[in-house]
PAZAPA-4460 file (N, C-alpha, C; in steps of 0.05 Angstrom, whole numbers, plus 32768, in hexadecimal, padded with zeros to 4 digits):
% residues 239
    n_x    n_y    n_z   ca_x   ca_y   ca_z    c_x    c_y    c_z   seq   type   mol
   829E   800E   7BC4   8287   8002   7BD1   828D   7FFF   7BEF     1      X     A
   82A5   7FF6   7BF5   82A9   7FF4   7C10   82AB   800C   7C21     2      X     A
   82BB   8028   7C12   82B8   8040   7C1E   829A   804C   7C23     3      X     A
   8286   8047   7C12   8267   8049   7C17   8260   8040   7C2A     4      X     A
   8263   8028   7C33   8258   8015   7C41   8268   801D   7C60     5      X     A
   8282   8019   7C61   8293   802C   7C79   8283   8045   7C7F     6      X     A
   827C   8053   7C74   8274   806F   7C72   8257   8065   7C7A     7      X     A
   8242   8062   7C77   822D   804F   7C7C   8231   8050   7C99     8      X     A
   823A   8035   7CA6   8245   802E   7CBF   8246   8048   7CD7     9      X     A
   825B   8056   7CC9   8265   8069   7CD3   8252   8082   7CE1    10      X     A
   823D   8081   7CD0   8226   809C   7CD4   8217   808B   7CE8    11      X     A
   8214   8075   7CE8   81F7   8062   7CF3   8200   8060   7D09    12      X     A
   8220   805F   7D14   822A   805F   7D2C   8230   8075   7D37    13      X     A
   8237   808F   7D26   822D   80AC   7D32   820D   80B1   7D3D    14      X     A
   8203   80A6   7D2E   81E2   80AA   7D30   81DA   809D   7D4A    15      X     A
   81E5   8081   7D54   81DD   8077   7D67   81E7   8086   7D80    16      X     A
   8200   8089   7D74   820E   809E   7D8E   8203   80AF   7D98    17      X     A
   81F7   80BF   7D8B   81E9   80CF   7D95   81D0   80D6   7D9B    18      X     A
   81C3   80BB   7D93   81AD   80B8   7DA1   81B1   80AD   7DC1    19      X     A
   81C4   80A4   7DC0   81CA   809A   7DE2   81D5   80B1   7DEF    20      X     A
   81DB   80C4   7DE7   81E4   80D8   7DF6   81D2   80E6   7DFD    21      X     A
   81BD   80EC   7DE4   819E   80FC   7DE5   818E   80E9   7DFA    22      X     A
   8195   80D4   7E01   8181   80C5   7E15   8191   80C6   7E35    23      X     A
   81A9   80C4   7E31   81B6   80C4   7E4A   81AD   80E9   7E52    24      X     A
   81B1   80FA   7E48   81B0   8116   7E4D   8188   8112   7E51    25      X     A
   817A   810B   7E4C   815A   8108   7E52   815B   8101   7E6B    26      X     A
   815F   80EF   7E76   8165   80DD   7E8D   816F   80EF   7E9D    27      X     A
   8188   80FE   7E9C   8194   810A   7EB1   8183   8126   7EB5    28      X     A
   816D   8132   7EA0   8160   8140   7EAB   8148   813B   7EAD    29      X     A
   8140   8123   7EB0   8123   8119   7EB8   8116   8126   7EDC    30      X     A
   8102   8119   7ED7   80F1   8129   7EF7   8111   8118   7F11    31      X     A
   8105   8124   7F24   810E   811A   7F3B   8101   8129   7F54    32      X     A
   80F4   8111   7F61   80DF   8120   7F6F   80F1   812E   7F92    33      X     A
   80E8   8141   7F94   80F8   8154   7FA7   80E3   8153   7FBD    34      X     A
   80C4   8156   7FBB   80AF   815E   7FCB   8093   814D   7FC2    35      X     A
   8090   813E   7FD5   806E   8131   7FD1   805C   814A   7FEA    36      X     A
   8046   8148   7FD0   8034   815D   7FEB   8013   8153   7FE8    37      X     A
   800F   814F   7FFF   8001   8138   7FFF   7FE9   8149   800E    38      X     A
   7FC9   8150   7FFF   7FB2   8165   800F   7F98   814B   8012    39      X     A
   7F85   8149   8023   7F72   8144   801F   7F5D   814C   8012    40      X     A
   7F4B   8134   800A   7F33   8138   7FF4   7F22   812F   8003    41      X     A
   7F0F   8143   800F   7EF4   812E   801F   7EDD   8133   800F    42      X     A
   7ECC   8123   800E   7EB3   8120   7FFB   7EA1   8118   8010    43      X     A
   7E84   812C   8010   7E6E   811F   8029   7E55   8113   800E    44      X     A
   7E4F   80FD   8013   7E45   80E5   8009   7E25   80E8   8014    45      X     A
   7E15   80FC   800D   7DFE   8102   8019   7DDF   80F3   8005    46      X     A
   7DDF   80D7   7FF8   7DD1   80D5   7FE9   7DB8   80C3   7FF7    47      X     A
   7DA7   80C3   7FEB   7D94   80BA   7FEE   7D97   80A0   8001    48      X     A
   7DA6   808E   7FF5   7DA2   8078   7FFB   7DC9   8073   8006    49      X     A
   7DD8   8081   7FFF   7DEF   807B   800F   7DFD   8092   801A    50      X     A
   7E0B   8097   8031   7E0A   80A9   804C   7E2A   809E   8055    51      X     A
   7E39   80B8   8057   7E4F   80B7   805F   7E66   80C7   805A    52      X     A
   7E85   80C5   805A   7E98   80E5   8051   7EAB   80C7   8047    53      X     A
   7EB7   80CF   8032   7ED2   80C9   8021   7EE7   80D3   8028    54      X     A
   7EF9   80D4   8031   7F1E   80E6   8036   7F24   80C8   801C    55      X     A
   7F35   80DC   8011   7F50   80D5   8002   7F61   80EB   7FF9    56      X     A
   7F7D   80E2   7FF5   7F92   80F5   7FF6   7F8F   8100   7FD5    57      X     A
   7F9C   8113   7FCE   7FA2   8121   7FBE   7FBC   8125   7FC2    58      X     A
   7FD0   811B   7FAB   7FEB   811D   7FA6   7FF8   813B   7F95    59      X     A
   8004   813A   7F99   8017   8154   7F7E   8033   8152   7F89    60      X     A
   804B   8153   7F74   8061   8153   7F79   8064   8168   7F65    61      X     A
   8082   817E   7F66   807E   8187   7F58   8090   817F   7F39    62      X     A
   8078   8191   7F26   808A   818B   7F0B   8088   8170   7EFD    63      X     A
   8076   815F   7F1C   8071   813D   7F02   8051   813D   7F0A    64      X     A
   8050   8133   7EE9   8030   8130   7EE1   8028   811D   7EF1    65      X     A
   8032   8106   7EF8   8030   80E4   7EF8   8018   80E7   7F14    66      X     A
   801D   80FC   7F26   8008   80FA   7F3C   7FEB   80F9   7F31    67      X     A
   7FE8   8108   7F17   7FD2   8117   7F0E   7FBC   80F4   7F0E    68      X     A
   7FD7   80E2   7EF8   7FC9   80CB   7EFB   7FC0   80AD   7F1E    69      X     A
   7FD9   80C3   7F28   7FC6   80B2   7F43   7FB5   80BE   7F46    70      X     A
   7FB1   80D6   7F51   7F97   80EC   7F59   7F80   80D5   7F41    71      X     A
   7F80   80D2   7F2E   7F69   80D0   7F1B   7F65   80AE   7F1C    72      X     A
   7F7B   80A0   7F23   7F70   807D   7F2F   7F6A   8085   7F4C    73      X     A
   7F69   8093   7F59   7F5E   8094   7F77   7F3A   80A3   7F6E    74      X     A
   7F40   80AB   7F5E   7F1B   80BC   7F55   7F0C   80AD   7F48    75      X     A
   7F16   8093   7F37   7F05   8080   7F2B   7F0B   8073   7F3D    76      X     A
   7F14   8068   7F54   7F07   804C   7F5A   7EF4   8057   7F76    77      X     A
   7EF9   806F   7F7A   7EE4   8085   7F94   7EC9   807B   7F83    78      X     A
   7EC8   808B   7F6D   7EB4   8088   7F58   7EA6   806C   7F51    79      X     A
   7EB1   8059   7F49   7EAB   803D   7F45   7EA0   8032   7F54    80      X     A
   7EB1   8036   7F72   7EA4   8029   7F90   7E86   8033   7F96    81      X     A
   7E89   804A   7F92   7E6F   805C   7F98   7E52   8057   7F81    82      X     A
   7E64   8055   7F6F   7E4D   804C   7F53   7E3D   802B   7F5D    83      X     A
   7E4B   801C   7F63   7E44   7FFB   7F63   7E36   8007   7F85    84      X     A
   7E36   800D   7F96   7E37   800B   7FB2   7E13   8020   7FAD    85      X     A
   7E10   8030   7FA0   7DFD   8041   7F92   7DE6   802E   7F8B    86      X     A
   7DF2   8023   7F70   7DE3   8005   7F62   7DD8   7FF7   7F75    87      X     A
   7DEA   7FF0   7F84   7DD8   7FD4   7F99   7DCC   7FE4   7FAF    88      X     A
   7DC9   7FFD   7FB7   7DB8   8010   7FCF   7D9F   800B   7FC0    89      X     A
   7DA2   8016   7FA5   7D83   8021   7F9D   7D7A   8004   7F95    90      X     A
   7D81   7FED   7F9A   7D7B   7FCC   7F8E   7D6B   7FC4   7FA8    91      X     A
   7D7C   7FCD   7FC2   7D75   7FCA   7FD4   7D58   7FDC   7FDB    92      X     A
   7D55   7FF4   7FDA   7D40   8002   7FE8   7D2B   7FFD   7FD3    93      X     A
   7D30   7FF8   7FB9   7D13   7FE0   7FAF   7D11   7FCF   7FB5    94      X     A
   7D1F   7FB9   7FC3   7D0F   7FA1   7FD2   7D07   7FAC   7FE4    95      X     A
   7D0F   7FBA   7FF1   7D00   7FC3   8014   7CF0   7FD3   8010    96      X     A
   7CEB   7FD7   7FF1   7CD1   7FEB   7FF4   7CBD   7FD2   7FE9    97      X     A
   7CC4   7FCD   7FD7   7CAB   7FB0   7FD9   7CA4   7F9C   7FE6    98      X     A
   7CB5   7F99   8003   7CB2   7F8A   8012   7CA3   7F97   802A    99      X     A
   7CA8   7FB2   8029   7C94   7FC7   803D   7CAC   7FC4   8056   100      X     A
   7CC7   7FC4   8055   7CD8   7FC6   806A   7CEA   7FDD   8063   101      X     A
   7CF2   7FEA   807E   7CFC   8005   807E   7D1B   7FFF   8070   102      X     A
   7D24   800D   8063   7D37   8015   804E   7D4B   8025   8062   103      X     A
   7D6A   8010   8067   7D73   802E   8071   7D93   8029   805E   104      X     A
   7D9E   8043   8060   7DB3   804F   8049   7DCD   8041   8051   105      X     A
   7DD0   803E   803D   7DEC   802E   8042   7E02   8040   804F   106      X     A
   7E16   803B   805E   7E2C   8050   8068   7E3B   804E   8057   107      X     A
   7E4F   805C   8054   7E6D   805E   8049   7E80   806E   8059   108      X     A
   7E9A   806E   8059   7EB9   8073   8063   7EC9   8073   8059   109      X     A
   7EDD   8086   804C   7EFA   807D   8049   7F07   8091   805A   110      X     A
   7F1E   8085   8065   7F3B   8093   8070   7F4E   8087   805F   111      X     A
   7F5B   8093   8067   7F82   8090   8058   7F95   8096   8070   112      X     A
   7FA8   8084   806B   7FCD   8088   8078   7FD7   8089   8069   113      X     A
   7FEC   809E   8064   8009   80A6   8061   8012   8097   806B   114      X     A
   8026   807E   805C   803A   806B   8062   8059   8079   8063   115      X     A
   8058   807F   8049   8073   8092   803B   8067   80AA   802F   116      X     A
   807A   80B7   802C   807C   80C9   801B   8097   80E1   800F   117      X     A
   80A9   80CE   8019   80C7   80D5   8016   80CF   80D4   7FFC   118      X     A
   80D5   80E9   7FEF   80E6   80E2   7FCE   80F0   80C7   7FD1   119      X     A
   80F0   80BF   7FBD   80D7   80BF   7F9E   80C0   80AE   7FA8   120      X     A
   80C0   80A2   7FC0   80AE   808B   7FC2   8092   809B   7FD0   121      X     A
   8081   808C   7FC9   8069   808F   7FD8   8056   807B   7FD6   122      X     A
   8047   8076   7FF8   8045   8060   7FFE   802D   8063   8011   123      X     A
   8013   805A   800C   8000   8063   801F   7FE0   8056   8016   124      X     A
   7FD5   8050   802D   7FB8   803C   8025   7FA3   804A   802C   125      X     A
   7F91   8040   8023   7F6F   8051   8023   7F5C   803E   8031   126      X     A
   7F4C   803E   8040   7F37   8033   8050   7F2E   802A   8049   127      X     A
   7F0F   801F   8036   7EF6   8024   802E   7EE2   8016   803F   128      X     A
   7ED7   801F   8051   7EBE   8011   8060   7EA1   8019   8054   129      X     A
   7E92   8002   8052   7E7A   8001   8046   7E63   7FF8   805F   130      X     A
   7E51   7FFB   805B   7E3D   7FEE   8070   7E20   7FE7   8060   131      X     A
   7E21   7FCD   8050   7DFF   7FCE   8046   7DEC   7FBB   8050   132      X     A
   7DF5   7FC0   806F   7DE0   7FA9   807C   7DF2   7F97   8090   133      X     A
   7DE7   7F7F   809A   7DE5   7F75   80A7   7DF8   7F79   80C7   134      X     A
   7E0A   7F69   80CF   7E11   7F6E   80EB   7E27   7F7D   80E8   135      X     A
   7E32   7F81   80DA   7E4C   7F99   80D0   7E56   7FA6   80BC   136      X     A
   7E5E   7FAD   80B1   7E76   7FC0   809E   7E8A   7FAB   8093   137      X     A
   7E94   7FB2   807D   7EAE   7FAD   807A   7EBC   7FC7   806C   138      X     A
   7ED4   7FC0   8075   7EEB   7FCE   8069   7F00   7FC1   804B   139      X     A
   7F01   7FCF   8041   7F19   7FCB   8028   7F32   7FD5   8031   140      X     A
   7F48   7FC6   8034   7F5B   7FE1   8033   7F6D   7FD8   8016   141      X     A
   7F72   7FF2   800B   7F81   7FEF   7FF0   7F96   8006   7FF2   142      X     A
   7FB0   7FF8   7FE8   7FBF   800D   7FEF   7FD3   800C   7FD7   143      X     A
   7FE9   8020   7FD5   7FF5   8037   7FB7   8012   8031   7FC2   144      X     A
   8020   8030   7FAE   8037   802E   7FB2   8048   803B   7F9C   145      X     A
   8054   8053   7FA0   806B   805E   7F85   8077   806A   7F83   146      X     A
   8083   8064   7F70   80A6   8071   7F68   809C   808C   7F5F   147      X     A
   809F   80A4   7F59   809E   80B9   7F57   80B8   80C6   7F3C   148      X     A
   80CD   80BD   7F41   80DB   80BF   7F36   80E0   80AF   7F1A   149      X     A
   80D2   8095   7F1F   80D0   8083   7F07   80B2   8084   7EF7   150      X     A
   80A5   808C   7F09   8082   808E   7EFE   8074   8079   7EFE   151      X     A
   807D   8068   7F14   8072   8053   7F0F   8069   8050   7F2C   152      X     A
   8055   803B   7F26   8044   8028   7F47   8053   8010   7F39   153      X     A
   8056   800F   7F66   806D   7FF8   7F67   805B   7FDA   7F73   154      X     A
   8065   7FC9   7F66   8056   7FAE   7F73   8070   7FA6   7F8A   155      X     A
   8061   7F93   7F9C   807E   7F89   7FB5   8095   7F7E   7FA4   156      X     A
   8095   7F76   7F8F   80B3   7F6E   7F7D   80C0   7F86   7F85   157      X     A
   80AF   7F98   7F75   80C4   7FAC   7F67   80D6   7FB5   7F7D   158      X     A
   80DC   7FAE   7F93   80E5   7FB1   7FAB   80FF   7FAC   7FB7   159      X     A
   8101   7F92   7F9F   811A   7F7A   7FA5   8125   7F7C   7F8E   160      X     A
   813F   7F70   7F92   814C   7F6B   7F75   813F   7F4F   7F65   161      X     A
   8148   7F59   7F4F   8139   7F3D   7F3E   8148   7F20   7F45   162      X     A
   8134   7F0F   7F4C   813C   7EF7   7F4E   813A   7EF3   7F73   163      X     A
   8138   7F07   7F85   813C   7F00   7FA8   8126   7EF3   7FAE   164      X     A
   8123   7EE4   7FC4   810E   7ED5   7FCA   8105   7EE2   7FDF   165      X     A
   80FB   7EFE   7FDA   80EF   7F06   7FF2   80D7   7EFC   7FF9   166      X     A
   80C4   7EF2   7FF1   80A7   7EE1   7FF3   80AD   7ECE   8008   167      X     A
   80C0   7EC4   8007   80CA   7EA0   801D   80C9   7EB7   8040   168      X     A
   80E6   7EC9   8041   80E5   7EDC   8058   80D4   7EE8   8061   169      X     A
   80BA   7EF1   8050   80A8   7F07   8057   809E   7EEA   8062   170      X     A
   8083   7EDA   8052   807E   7EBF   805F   807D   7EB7   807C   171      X     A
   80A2   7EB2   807E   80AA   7EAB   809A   80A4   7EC1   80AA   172      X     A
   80A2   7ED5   80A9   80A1   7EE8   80BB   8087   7EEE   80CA   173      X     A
   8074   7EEB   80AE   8055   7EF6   80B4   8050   7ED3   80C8   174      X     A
   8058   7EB9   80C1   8053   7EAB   80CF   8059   7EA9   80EA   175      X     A
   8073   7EB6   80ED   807E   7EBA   810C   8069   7ECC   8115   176      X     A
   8061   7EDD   8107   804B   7EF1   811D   802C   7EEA   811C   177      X     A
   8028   7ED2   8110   8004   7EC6   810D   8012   7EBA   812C   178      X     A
   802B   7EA7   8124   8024   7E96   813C   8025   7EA5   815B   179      X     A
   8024   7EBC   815B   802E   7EC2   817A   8012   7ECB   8180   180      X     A
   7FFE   7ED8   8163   7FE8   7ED3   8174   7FD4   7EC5   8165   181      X     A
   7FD7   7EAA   815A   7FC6   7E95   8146   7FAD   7E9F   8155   182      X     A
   7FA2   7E9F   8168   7F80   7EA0   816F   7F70   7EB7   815B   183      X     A
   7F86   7EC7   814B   7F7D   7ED7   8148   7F73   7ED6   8126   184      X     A
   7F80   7EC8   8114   7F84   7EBE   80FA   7F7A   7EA0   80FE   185      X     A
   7F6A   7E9B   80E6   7F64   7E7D   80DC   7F7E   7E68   80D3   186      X     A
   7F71   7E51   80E1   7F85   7E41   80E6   7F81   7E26   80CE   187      X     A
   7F64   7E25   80C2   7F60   7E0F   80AC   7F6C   7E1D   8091   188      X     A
   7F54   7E16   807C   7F62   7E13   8061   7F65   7E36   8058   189      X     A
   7F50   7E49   8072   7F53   7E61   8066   7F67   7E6E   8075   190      X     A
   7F72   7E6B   807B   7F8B   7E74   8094   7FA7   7E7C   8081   191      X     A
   7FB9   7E8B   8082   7FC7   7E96   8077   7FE1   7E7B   8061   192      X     A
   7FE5   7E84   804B   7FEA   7E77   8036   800B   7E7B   8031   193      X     A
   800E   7E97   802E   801F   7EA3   8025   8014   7EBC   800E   194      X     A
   8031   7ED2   800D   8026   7EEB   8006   8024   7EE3   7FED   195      X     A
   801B   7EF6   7FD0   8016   7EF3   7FB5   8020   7F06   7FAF   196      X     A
   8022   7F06   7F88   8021   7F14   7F7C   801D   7F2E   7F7B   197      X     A
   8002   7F37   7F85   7FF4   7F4A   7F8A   7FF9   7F55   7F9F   198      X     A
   8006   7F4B   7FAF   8003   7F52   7FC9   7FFC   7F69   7FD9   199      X     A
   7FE6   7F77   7FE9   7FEB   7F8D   7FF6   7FFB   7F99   800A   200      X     A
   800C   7FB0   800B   8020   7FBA   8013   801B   7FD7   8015   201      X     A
   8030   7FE2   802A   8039   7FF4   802C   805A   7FF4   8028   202      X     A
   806C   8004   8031   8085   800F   803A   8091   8027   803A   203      X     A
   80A4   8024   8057   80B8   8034   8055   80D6   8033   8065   204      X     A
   80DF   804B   8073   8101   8047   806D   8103   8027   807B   205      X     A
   80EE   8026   8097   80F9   800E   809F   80ED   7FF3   8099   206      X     A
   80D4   7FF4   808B   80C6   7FD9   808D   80B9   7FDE   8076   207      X     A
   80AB   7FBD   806A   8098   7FBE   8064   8082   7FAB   8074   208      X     A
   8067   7FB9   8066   8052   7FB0   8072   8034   7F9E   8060   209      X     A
   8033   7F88   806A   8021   7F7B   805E   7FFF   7F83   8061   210      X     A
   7FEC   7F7F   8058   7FD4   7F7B   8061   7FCA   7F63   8057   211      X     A
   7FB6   7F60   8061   7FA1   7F4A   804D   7F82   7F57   8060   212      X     A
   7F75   7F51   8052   7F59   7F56   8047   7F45   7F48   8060   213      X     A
   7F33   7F58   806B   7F24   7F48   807D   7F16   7F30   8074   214      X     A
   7F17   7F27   808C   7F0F   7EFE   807E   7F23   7EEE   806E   215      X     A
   7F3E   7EFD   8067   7F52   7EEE   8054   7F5A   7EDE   8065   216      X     A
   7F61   7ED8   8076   7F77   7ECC   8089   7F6E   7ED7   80A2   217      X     A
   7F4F   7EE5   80AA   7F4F   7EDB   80C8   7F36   7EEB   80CE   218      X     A
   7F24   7EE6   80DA   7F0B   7EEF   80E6   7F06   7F0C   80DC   219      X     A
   7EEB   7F17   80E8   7EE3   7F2D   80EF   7EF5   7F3E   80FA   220      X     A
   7EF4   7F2C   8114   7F01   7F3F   8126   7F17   7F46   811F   221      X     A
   7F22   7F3E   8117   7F44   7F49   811C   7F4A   7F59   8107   222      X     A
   7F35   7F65   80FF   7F36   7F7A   80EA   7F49   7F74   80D0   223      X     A
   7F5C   7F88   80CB   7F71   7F83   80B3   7F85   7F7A   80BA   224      X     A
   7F85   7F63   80B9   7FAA   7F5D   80B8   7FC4   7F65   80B0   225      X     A
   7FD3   7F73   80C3   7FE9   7F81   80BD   7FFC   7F75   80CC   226      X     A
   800D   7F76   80BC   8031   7F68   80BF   8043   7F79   80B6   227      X     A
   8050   7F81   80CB   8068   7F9A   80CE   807F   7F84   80C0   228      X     A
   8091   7F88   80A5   80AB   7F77   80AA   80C0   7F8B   80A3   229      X     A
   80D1   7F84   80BE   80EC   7F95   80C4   80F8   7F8C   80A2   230      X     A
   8101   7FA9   8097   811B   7FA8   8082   812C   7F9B   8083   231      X     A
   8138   7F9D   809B   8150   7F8C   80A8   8155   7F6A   8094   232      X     A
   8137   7F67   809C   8133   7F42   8094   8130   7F42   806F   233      X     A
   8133   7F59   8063   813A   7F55   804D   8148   7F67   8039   234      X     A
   815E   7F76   8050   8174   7F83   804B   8184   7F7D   802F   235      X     A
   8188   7F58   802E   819B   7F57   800F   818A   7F58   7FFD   236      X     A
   8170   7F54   7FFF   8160   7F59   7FE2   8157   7F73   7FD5   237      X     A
   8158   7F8C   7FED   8148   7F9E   7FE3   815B   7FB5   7FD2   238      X     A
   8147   7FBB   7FBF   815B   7FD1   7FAD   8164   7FE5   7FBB   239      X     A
***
């Protein structure tokens, strides 16, 4: 019974063996991205009721699928924006047609920056300006962040080692640069907090970069808030 049972043991620990070998040998020939190639997609927006051109990038690396699925979250939310932005045009040119006031078409805009695009990472934000009325536009900016080599979109963690307090540094930093020019950012309860979870970002070799959202933390005017932070200042945390 014991020689069964030895014998037993014995295969189940061959078996594992070599499934770790079969996984370590997967791994060492998995993707590794060599070349991001990065084309424009312009779309002219000639509808009835909304008027304007779309740019967004078009990814391919070669030999990994994983772009296929950015390419296709950059085409549904083109699509989605445009669907709801559609909805409320034609909501709109029926009140102004039963009110007997002239109807005019909503605008639209996107551009994009190339942040990164250095193996494996890639790193780069999209515009979105709308216009459905009154004294201005706004803009969205939303921006991508990813590993290429891991297949994954990266949130600002994924950046640091687990457990660094990079949130406290970044913080101090974006505060040192409200205060040099506060006139320009809100100073009451809507005035800057600290970064989140979610946070929007860019990066690369030397910095990362914050945004926040028009009206988050500071007027019209001062359009999107952007905060350059030197690497330097969080040299021991980053992977």
């Amino acid at each position: 019974m014991k020689k069964i049972l030895n014998l037993t043991l014995l295969c189940l620990m061959m078996i594992t063996s070599n499934i770790a070998r079969a996984v370590e040998k997967n791994v060492d020939m998995s993707f590794q991205c060599e070349k991001i190639v990065i084309e424009e997609n312009k779309k002219d927006i000639n509808m009835e009721s909304i008027k304007g051109e779309i740019k967004t990038p078009t990814i391919t690396a070669p030999n990994n699928n994983f772009t296929k699925d950015i390419n296709q979250k950059l085409k549904d939310w083109n699509d989605s924006w445009l669907k709801d932005l559609e909805d409320l045009a034609q909501k709109y040119a029926q009140d102004s047609k039963e009110d007997n006031i002239p109807f005019r078409p909503f605008e639209v805009d996107s551009v994009y920056s190339i942040q990164n695009q250095k193996c494996p990472y890639l790193s780069f934000y999209i515009d979105y300006y709308q216009f459905t009325g009154g004294a201005h536009g706004i803009t969205t900016r939303k921006t991508y962040n990813y590993n290429l080599n891991d297949n994954k979109e990266l949130t600002l963690k994924d950046l640091f080692k687990e457990g660094y307090n990079y949130k406290d540094i970044i913080n101090k930093e974006i505060g040192n640069q409200i205060q040099k020019n506060k006139e320009n950012y809100f100073t009451d309860k809507n005035g800057f907090k600290g970064i989140n979870d979610n946070q929007a970002f860019t990066f690369n070799d030397k910095e990362i970069t914050i945004y926040f959202q028009q009206y988050e933390i500071a007027p019209y005017v001062t359009g999107i808030p952007t905060f350059n932070i030197p690497k330097s200042l969080l040299k021991d945390g980053l992977i």
